[in-house]
C-alpha positions, 0 to 999 in steps of 0.5 A: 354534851352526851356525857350531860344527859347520861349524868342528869342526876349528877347535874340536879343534884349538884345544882341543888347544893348550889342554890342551898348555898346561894339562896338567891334566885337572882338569873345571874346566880341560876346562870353562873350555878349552871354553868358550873354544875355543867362543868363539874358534870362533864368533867367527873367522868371516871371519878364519880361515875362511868358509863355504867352509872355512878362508881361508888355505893352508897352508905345505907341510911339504917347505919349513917344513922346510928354512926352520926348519933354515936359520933356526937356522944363520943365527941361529948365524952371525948370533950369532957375528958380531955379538958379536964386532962389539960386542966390536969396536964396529965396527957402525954400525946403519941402516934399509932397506926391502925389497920381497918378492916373495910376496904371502901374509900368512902368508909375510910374517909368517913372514919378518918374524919370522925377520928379527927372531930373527936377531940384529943385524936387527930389523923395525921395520915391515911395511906389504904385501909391503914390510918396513923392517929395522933392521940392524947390519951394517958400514955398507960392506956397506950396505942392498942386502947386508941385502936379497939376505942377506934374500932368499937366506936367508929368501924364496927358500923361498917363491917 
């Protein structure tokens, strides 16, 4: 239990999500929800947080902004571009490793996912601060093209 009241925080904002996604009041909901964002607090000790308070830093709003605006203008381009290169058949799909320059877990699985939600790239896997990305670009552009898109579009907001 003194883990709990070190991590109040943890608690009221995990049961938060909770009844976002319930969207019930009902007492069985509120108990059920409790109990589980009970157990979830107790035991993430030493994954999300220690002693000293929560072991991760948080992405300032000031670049989360600007990087979810830009990930939707680069999905549309993406969109259109790659459907008319299906339509067309002109895209021969290859694999490439890029290094990023940020070191941060958080960051990494933000690019990582953002990379795959754009369409026509997919990573495939992410082993550090290197990720290997399965892309359908025109072969001619090649896999130094997929990695400057990749660090202008989605790193450069990071670093």
């Amino acid at each position: 239990m003194r883990r709990f009241r070190n991590n109040y925080k943890l608690f009221i904002v995990l049961m938060g999500f909770w009844l976002l996604l319930n969207m019930s009041l009902r007492p069985l909901n509120l108990i059920a929800g409790a109990l589980i964002c009970l157990f979830v607090t107790n035991f993430s000790e030493g994954i999300l947080y220690n002693h000293r308070g929560f072991v991760f830093k948080a992405i300032d709003v000031k670049v989360l902004i600007p990087y979810t605006f830009n990930l939707f203008k680069e999905i549309y381009i993406s969109s259109f571009s790659y459907i008319k290169r299906i339509i067309k058949k002109d895209c021969q799909p290859f694999i490439t490793e890029i290094e990023l320059k940020v070191k941060d877990p958080l960051i990494i699985a933000i690019i990582a996912n953002s990379i795959t939600l754009t369409p026509g790239t997919i990573t495939v896997n992410a082993d550090g601060n290197k990720l290997t990305v399965l892309s359908l670009k025109d072969c001619k552009e090649g896999p130094e093209t997929v990695r400057k898109e990749i660090r202008e579009n989605f790193e450069r907001f990071f670093i």
